[in-house]
N, C-alpha and C positions, 0 to 999 in steps of 0.2 A: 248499685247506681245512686242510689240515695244519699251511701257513706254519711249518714249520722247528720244530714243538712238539716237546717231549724226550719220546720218548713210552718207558717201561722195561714189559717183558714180564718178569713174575715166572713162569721154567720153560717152559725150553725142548725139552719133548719135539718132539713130533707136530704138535703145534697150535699152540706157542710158535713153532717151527723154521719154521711154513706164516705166520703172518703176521708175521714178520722177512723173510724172502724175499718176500712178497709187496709190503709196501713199497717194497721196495727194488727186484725188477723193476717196478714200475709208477710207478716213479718219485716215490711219494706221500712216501715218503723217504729221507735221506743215512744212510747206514749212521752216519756220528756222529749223530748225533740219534738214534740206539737204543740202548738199555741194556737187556741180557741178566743176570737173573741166576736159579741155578739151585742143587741141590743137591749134585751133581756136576761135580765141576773139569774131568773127562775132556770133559763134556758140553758146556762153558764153551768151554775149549780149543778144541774143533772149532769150532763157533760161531762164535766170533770169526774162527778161521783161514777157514771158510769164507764169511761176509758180512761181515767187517772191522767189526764193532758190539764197540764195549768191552761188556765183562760184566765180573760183579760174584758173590763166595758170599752178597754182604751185601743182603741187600732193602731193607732202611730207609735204607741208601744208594740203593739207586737211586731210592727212593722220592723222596728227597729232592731228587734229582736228575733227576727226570720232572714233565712238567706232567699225560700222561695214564697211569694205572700199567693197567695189563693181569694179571688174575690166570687163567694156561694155568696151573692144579693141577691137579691128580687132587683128584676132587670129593671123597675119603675124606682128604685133606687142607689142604682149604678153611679151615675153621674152627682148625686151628693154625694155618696161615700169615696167617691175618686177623687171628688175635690176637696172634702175632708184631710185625705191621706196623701194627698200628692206631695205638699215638702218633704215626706219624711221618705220618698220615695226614690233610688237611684238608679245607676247602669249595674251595683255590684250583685242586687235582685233582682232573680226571674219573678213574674208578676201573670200571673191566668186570672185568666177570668171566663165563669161558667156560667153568665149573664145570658140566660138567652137573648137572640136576638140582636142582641148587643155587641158590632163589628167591631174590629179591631180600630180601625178609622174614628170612631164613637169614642175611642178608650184613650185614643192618642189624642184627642182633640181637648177634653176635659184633661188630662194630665201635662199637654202643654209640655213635654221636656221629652228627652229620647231615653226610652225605658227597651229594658228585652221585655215584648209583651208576649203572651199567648192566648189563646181564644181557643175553649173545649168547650165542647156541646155532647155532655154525658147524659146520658137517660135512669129516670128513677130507675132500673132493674140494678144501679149499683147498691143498690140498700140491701140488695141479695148477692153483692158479689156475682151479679151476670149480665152488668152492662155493657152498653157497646157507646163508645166515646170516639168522635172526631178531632181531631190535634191540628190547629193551624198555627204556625210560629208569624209574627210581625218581622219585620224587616232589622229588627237588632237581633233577634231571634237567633242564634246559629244550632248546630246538629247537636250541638250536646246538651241546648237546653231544650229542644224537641225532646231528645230521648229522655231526659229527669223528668217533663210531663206525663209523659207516655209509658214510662215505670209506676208515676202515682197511678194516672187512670187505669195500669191494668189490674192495679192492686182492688178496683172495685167490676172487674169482668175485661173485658180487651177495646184497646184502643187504635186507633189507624193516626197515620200524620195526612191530613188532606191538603189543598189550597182552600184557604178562607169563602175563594168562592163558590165552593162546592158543598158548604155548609146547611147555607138554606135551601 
């Protein structure tokens, strides 16, 4: 399902760290087809040293350099890193985001353009590979980038496709 897509995780704590390793143990993908980038070098460094994925301090590079971008923020920093990286951002990337809390509505407002969004609400048991993750697609959304979502997240335990408003 993946077929070799560049897929870049913006922030790499807890949840960034659980589906880079989940990829890559479940074989959904090749550590180079990951791009890691983060706020901390330290955090970079490991990263890389520990799943062999280039990373990046620069977002809009990896943006640029990803077909599906992945936003692992801390939800109280959602809305700068969206507006950060919104130019570099278009319709030809799928775009998640595992913000909690953080609605689709929230994501479209800050990025101001029509993007395929998505909105997953995974739980730390993916750092064990036995999470259970909610998939809600935005309205550019269609079925095939539901299902590239919903192949990453099973890669860190199983995922469902809901409506967004069955989230919280």
């Amino acid at each position: 399902m993946l077929n070799n897509k560049k897929i870049g995780i913006i922030g790499t704590g807890n949840m960034g760290e659980a589906i880079v390793g989940g990829l890559i143990s479940s074989g959904s993908s090749e550590p180079e087809n990951i791009m890691c980038s983060d706020v901390s070098q330290d955090r970079l460094e490991w990263v890389n040293a520990k799943y062999g994925v280039p990373t990046t301090a620069d977002n809009n590079a990896l943006i640029e350099a990803s077909n599906i971008v992945i936003y692992a923020v801390k939800p109280q920093n959602m809305a700068t890193t969206l507006k950060q990286t919104a130019d570099s951002l278009e319709m030809s990337k799928l775009v998640i985001s595992i913000a909690a809390g953080v609605p689709l509505a929230a994501i479209a407002s800050c990025l101001k353009k029509d993007l395929r969004l998505i909105r997953v609400m995974p739980n730390i048991a993916a750092f064990v590979r036995e999470g259970a993750s909610a998939v809600a697609g935005g309205k550019h959304a269609d079925k095939t980038d539901l299902a590239v979502a919903k192949a990453i997240f099973d890669s860190v335990g199983k995922s469902v496709i809901i409506e967004e408003e069955l989230m919280d």
